[in-house]
C-alpha positions as CSV (number, residue, x, y, z in Angstrom):
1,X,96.7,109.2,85.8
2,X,100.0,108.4,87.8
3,X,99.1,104.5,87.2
4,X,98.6,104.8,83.4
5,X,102.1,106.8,83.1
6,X,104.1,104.7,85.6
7,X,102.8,101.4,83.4
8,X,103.4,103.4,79.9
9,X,106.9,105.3,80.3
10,X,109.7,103.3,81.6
11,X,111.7,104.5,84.2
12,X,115.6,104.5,85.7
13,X,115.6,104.5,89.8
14,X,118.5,104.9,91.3
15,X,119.6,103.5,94.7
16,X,118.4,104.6,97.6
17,X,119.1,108.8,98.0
18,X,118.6,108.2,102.0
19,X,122.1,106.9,103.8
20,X,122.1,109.1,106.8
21,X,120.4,109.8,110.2
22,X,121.7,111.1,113.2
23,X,119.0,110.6,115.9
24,X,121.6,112.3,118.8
25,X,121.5,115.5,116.3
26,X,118.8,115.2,113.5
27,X,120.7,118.4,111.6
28,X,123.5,116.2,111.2
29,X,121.4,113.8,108.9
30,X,119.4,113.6,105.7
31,X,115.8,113.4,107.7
32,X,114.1,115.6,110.2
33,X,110.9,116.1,111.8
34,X,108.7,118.6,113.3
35,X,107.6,116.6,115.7
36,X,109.6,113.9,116.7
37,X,108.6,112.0,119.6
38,X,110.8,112.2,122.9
39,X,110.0,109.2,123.6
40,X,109.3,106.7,121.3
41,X,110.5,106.0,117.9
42,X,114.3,106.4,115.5
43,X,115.4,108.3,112.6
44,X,117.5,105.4,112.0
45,X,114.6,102.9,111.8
46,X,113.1,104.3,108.8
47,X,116.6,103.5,107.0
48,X,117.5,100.3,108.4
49,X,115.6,98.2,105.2
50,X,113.2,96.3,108.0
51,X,109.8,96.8,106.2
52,X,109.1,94.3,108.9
53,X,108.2,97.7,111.2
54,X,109.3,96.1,114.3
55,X,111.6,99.4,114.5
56,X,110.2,102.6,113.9
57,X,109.6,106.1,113.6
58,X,106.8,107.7,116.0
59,X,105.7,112.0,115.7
60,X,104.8,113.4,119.0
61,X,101.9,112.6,120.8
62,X,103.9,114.4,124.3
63,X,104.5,117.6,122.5
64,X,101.9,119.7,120.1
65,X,104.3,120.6,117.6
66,X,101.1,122.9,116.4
67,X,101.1,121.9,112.8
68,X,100.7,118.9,110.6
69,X,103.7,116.5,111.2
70,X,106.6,116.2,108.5
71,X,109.7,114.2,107.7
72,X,111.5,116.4,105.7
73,X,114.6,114.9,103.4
74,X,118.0,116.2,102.6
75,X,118.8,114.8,99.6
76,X,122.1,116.5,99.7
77,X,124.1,116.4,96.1
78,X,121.5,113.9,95.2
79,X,118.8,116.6,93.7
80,X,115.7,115.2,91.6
81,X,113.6,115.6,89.8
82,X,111.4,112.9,90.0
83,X,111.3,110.3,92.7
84,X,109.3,107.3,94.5
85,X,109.0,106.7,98.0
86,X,109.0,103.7,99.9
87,X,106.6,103.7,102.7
88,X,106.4,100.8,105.8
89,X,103.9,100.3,108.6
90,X,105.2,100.0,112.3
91,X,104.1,96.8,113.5
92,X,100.9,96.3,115.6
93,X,97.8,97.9,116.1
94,X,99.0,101.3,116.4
95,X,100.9,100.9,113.2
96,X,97.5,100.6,111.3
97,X,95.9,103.4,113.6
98,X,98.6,105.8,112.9
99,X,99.6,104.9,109.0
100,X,99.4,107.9,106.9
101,X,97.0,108.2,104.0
102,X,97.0,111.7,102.9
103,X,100.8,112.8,102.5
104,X,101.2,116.4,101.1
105,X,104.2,116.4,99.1
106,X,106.6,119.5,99.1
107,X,109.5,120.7,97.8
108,X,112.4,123.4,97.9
109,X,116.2,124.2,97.2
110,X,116.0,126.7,100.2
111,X,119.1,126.5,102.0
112,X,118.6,128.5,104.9
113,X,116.9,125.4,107.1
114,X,114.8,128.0,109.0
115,X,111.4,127.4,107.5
116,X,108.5,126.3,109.5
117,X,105.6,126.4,107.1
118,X,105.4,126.5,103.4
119,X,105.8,129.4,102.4
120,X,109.7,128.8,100.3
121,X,108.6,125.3,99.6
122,X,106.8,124.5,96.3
123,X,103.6,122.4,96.7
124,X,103.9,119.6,94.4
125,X,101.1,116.9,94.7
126,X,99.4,115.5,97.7
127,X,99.3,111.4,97.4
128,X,96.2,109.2,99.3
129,X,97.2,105.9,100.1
130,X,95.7,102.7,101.6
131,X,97.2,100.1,103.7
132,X,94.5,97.5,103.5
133,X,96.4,93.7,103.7
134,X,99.8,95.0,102.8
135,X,102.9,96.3,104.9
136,X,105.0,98.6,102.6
137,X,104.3,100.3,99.2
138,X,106.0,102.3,96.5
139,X,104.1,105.6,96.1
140,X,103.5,106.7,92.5
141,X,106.4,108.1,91.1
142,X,106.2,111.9,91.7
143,X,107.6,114.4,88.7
144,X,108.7,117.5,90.6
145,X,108.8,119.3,87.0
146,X,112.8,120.7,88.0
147,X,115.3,119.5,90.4
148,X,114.9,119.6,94.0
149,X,117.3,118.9,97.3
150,X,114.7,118.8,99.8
151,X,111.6,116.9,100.3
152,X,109.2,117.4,102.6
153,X,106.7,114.5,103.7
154,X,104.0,116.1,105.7
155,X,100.8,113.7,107.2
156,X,97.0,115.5,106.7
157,X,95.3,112.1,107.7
158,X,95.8,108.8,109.2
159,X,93.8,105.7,109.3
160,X,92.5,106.7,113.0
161,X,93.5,110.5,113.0
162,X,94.3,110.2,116.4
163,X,95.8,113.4,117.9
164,X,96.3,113.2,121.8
165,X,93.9,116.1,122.3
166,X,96.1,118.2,119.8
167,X,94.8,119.9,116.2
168,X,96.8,117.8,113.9
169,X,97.2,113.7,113.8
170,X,100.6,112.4,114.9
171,X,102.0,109.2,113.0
172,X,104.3,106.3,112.8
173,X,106.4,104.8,109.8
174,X,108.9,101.3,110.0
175,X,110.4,102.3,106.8
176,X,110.7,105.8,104.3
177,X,113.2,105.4,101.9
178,X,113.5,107.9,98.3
179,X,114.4,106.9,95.1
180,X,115.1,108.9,92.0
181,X,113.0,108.3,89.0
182,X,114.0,109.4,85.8
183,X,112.3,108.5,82.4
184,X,114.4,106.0,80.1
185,X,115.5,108.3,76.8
186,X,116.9,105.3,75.3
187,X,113.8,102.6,75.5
């Protein structure tokens, strides 16, 4: 269904919604985690525009965060309602391995910054992706159905669903950029 209305309705995207990270203090920038590794991995690297993945972002394999692992997006005065997501692997094996391909996509205008599950976020699609032969993708473009500030990426499977003994799969990502989507009124 998303392909048949991405090819049928035309779209305006704006520029990229992402500009900020702060990996010193992730609170101070538009994307956090759950489960950041200590270790391995940058905020900045999934803004830097290098889809070639040779910088990247890593969740934990050190620490069980005890839940699925999320990048979660402050889109700051930038709300939307609809959006697409650019996705990169990190290079390498283990970028294969650990590329998501089930992403549940959430959503709130909840301020507060102290949720740890779901329950003030809206639950707006989850999105199955493949990485067979390719590097980066566009996701569909996602229709949120009202305005939204935050977004919150959060990883069911990966290509290996490796865990490090731990419940839930950790992951790694060269590149996660957000762009509005808005249909074209005028065409």
């Amino acid at each position: 269904a998303y392909e048949l209305r991405d090819k049928t309705i035309s779209y305006i995207k704006t520029d990229k919604l992402i500009t900020k990270v702060d990996d010193d203090d992730p609170t101070q920038g538009q994307i956090i985690s759950n489960a950041k590794d200590e270790s391995e991995g940058t905020y900045a690297s999934l803004i830097d525009g290098d889809l070639s993945g040779d910088k990247f972002f890593h969740s934990s394999y050190h620490t069980d965060p005890h839940a699925f692992n999320y990048l979660q997006v402050d889109l700051l005065d930038n709300s939307v309602s609809g959006f697409q997501a650019l996705l990169a692997l990190r290079s390498g094996a283990y970028g294969t391995a650990d590329a998501p391909e089930e992403i549940a996509i959430y959503a709130t205008n909840d301020t507060t910054g102290t949720y740890a599950g779901t329950e003030v976020m809206d639950s707006i699609c989850t999105i199955n992706l493949t990485w067979e032969n390719i590097r980066y993708q566009y996701t569909p473009i996602i229709d949120l159905g009202k305005d939204y500030r935050y977004l919150r990426f959060t990883v069911k499977k990966t290509h290996e669903n490796r865990s490090g003994g731990f419940e839930h799969p950790f992951f790694c990502l060269g590149e996660l950029q957000v762009y509005g989507m808005s249909p074209d009124t005028e065409h």
